[in-house]
The first five atom37 places (N, CA, C, CB, O) and aatype in JSON, in Angstrom:
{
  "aatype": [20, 20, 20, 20, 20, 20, 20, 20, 20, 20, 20, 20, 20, 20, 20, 20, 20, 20, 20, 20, 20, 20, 20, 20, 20, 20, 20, 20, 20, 20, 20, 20, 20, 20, 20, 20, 20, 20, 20, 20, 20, 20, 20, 20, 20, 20, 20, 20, 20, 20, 20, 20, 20, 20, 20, 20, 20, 20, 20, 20, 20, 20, 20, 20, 20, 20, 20, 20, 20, 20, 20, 20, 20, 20, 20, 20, 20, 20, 20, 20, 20, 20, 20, 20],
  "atom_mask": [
    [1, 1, 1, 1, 1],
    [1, 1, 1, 1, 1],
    [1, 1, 1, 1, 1],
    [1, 1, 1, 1, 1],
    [1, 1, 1, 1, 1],
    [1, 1, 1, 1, 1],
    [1, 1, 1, 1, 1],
    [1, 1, 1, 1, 1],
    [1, 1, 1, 1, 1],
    [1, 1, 1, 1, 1],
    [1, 1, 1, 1, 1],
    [1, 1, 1, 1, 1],
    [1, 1, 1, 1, 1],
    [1, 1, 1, 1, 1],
    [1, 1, 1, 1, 1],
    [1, 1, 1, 1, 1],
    [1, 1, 1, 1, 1],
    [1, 1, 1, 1, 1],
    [1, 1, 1, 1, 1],
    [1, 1, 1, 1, 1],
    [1, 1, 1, 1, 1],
    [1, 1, 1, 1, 1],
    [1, 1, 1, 1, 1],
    [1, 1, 1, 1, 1],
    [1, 1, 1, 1, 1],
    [1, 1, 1, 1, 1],
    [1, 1, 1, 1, 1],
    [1, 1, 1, 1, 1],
    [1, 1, 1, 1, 1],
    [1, 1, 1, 1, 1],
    [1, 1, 1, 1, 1],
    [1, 1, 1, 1, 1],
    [1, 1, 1, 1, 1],
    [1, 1, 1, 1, 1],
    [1, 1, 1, 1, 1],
    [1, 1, 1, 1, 1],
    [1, 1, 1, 1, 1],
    [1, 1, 1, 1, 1],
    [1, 1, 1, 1, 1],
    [1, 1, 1, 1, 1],
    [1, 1, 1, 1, 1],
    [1, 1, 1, 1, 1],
    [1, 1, 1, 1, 1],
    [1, 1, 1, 1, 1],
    [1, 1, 1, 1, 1],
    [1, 1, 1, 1, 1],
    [1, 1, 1, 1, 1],
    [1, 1, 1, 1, 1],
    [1, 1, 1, 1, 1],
    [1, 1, 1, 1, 1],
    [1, 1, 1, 1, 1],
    [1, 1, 1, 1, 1],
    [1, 1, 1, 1, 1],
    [1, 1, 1, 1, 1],
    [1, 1, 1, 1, 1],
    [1, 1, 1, 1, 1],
    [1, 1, 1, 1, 1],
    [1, 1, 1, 1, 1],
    [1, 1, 1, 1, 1],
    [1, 1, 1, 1, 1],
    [1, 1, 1, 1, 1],
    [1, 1, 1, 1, 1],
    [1, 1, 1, 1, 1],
    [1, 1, 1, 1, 1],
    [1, 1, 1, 1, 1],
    [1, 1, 1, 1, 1],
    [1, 1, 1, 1, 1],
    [1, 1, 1, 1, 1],
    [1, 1, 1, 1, 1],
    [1, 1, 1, 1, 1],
    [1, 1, 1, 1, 1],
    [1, 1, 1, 1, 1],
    [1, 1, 1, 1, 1],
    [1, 1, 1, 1, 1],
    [1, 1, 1, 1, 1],
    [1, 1, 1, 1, 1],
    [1, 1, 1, 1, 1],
    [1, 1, 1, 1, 1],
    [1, 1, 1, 1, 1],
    [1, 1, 1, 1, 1],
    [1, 1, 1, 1, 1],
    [1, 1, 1, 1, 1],
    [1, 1, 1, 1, 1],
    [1, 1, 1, 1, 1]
  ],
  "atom_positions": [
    [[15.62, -4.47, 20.79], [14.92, -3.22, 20.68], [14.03, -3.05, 21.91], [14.09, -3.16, 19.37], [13.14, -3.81, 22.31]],
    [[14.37, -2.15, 22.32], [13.08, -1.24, 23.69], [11.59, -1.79, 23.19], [12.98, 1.13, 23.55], [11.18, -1.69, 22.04]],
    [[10.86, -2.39, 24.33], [9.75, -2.93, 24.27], [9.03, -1.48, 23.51], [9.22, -3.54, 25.81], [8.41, -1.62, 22.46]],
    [[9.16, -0.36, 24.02], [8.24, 1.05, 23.7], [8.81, 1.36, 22.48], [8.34, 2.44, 24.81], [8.03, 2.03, 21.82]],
    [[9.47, 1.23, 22.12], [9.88, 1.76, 20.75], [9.63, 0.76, 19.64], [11.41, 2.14, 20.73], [9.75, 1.01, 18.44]],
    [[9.14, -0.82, 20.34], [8.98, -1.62, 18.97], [7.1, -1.31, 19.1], [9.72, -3.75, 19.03], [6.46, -1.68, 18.12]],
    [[6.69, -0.99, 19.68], [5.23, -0.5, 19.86], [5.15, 0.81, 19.18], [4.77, -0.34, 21.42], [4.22, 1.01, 18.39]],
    [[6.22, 1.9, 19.47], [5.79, 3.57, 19.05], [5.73, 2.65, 17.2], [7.62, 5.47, 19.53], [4.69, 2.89, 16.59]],
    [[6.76, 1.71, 16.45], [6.55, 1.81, 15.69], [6.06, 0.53, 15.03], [7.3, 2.41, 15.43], [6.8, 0.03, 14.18]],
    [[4.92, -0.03, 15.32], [4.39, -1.14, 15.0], [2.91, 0.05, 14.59], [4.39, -2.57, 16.36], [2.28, -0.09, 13.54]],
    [[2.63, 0.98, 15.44], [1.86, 1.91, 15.79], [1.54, 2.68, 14.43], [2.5, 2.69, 16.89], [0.54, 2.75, 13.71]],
    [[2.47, 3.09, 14.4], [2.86, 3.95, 13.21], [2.71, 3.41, 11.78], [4.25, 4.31, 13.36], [2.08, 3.95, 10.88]],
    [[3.58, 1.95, 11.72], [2.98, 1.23, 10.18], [1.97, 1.08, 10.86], [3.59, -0.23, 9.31], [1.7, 2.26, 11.08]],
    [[1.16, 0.46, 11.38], [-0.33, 0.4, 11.45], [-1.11, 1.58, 10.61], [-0.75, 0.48, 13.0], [-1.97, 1.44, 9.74]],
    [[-0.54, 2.75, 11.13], [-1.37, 3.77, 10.85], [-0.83, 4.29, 9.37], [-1.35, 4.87, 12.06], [-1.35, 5.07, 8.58]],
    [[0.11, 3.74, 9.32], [0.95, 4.04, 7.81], [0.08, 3.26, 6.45], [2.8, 3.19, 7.93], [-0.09, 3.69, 5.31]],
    [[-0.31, 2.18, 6.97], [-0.26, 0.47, 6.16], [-1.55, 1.46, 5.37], [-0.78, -1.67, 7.38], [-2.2, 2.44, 5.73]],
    [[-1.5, 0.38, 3.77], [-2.97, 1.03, 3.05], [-3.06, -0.07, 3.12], [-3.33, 1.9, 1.64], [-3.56, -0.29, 4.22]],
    [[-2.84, -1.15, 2.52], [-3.04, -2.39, 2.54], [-3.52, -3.63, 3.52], [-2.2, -2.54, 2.24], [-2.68, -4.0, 4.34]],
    [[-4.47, -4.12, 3.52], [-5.05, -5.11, 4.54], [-3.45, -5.83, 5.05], [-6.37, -6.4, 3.68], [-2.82, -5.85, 6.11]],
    [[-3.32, -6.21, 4.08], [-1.79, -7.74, 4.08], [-0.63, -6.77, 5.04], [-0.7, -8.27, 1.67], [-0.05, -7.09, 6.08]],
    [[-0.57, -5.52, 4.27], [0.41, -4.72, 5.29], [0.01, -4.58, 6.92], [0.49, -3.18, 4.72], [0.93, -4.53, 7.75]],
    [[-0.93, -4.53, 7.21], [-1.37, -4.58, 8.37], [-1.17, -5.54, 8.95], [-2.36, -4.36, 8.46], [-0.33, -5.67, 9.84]],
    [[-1.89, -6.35, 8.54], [-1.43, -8.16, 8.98], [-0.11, -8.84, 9.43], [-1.6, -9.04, 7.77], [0.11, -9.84, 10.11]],
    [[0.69, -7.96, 8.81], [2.2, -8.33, 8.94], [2.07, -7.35, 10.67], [3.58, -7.54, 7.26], [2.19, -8.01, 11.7]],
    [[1.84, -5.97, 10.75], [2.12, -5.73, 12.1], [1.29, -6.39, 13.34], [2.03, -4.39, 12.2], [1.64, -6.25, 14.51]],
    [[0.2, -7.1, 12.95], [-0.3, -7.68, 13.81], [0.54, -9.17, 14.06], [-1.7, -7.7, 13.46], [0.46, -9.77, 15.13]],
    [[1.16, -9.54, 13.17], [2.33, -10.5, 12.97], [3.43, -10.15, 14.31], [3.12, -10.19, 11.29], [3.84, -10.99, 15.11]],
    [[3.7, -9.02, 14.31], [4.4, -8.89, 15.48], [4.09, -8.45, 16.67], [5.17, -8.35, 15.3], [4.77, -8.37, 17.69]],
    [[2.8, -8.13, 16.41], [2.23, -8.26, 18.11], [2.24, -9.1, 18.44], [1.1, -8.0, 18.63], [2.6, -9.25, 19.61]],
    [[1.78, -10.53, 17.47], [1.69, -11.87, 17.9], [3.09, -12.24, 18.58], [1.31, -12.83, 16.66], [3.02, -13.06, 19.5]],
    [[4.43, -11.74, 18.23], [5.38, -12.04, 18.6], [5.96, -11.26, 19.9], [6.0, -12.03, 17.57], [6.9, -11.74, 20.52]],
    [[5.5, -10.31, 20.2], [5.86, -9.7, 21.65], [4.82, -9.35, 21.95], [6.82, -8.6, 21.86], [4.59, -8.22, 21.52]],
    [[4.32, -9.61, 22.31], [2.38, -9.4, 23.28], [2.88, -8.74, 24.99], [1.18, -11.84, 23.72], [3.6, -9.17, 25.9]],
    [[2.25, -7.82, 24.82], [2.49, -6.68, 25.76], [0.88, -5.86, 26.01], [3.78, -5.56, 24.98], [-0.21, -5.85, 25.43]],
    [[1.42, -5.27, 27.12], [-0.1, -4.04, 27.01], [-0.55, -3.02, 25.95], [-0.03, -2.99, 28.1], [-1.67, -2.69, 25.56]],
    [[0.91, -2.55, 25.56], [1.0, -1.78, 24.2], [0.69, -2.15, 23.02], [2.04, -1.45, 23.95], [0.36, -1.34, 22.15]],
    [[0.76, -3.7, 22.79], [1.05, -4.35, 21.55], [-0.55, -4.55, 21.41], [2.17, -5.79, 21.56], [-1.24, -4.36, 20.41]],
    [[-1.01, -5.09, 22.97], [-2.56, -5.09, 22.79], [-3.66, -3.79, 22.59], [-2.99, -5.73, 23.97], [-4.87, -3.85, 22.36]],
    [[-3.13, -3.09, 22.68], [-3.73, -1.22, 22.44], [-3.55, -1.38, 21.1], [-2.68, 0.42, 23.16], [-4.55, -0.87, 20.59]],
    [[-2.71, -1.89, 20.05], [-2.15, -1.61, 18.88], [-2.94, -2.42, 18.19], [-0.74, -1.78, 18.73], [-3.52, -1.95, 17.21]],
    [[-3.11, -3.67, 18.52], [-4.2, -4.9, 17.88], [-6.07, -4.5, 18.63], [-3.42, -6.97, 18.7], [-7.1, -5.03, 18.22]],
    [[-6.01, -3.95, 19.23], [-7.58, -3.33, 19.35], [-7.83, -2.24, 18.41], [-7.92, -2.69, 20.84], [-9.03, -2.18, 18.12]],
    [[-6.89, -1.1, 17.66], [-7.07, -0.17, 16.9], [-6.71, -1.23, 15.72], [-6.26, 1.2, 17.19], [-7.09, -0.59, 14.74]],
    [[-6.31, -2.2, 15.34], [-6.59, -2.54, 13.67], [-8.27, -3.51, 14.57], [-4.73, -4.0, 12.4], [-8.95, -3.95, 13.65]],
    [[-8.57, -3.66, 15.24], [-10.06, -4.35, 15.32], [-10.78, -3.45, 14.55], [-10.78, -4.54, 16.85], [-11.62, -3.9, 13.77]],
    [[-10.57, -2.11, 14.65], [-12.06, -1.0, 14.59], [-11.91, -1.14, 12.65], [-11.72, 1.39, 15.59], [-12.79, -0.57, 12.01]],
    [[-10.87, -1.83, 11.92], [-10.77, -2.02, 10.5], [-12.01, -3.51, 10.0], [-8.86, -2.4, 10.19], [-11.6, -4.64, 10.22]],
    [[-12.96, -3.4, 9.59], [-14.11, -4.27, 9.47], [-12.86, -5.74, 8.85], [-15.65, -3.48, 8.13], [-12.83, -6.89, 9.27]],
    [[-12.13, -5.2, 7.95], [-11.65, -6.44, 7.02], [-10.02, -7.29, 8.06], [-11.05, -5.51, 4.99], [-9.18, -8.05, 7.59]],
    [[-10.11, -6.84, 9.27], [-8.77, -7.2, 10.05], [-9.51, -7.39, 11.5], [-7.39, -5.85, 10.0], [-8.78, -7.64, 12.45]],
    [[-10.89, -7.27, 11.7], [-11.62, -7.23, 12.91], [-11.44, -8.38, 13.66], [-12.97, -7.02, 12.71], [-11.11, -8.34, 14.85]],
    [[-11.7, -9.75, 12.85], [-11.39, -10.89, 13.97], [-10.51, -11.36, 13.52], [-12.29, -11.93, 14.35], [-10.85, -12.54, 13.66]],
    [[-9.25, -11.4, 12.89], [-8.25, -11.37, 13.38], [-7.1, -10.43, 14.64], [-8.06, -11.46, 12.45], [-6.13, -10.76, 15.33]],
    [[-7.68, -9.5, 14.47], [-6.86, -8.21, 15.6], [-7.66, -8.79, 16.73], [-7.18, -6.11, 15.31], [-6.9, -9.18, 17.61]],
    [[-9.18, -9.01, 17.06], [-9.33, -9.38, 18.59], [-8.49, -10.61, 19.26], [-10.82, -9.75, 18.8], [-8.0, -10.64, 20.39]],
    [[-8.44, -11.84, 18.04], [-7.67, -12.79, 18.43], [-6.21, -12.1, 18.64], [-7.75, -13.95, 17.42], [-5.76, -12.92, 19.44]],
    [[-5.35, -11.34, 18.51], [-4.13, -10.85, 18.67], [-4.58, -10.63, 20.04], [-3.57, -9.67, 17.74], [-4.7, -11.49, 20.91]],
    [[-4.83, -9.26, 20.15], [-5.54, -8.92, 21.26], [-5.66, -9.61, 22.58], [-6.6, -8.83, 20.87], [-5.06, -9.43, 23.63]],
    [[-6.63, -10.48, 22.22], [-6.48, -11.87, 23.08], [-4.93, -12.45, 23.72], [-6.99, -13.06, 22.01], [-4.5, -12.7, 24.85]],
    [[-4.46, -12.47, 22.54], [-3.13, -13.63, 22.54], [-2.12, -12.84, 23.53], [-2.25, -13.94, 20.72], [-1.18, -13.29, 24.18]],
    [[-2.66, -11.4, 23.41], [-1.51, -10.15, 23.91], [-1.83, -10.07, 25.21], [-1.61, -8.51, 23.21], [-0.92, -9.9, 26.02]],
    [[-2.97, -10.16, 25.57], [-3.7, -10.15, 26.78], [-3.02, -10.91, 27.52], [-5.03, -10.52, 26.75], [-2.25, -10.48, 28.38]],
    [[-3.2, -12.05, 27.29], [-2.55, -13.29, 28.17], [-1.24, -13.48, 28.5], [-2.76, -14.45, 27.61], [-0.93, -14.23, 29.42]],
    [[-0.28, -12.79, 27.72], [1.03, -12.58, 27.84], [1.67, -13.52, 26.93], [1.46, -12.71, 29.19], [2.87, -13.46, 26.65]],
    [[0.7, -14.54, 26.37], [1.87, -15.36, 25.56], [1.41, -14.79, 23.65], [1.6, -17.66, 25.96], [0.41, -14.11, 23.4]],
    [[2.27, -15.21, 22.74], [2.01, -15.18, 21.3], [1.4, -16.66, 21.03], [3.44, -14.84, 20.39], [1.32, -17.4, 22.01]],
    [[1.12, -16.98, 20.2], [0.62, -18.0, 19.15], [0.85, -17.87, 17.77], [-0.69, -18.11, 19.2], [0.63, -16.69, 17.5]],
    [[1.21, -18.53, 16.68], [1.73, -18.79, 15.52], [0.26, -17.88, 14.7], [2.09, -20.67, 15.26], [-0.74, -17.29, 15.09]],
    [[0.78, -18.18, 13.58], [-0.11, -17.59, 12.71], [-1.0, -18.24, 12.12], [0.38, -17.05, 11.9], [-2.12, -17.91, 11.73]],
    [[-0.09, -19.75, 12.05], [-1.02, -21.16, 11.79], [-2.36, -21.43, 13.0], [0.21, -22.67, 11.96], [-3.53, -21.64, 12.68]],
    [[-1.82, -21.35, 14.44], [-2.92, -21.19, 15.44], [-4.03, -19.99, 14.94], [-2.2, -20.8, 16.94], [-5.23, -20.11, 15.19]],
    [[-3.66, -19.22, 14.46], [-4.73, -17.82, 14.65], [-5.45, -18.32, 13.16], [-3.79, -15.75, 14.66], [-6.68, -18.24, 13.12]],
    [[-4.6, -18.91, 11.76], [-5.56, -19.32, 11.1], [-6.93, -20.6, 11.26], [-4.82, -19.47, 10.25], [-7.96, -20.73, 10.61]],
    [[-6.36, -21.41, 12.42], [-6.95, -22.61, 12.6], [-8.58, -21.7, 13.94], [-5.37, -24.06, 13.42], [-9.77, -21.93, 14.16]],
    [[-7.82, -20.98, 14.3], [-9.21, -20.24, 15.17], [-10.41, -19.68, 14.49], [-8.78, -18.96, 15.96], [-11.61, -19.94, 14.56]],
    [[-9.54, -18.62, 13.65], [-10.22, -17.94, 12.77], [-11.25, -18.98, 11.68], [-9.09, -17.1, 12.04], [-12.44, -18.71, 11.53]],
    [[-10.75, -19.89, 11.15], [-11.93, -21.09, 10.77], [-12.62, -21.44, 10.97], [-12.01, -21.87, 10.68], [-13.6, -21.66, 10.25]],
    [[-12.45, -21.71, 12.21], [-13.36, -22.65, 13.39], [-14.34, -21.54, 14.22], [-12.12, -23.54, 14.73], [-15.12, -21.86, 15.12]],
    [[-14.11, -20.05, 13.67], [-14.86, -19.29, 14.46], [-15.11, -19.12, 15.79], [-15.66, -19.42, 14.14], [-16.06, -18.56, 16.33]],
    [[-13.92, -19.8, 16.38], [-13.92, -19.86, 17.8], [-13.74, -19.04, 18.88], [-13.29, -20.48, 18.02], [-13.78, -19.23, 20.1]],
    [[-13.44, -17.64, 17.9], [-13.11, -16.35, 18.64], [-13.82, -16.06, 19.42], [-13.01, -15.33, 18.05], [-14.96, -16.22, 19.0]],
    [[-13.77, -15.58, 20.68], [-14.67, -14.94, 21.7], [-14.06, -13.14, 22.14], [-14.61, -16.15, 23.19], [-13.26, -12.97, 23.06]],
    [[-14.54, -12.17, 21.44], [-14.13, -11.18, 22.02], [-14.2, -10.75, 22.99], [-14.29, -10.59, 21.68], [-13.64, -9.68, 23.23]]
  ]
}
């Protein structure tokens, strides 16, 4: 799938999702193709109080160009090690 078209619609459930967990799953795949887009997409679930530091750590992960597991982002998120 076209890098822009798995973003137009990662975008979209984002903005679709009611559910925290539903969300989580699209930040699930930012974690898996981390792009500039993907990181625009994980800064708009930040501005959600209950997905906030998890989406900066995406964010992060997207930034850098690589993904990290979900197990990594739970072991951060513990340890509070996030730096936005």
């Amino acid at each position: 799938m076209p890098a822009d078209r798995r973003a137009a619609m990662c975008r979209t459930a984002l903005q679709k999702a009611e559910r925290d967990d539903d969300k989580r799953l699209v930040l699930e795949v930012v974690l898996r193709y981390p792009s500039a887009a993907m990181r625009a997409i994980a800064l708009e679930a930040a501005n959600d109080p209950a997905l906030k530091d998890e989406a900066l750590l995406v964010a992060t992960a997207a930034a850098s160009g690589r993904g990290f597991d979900r197990a990594e982002l739970g072991k951060a998120l513990a340890q509070g090690s996030h730096k936005p």
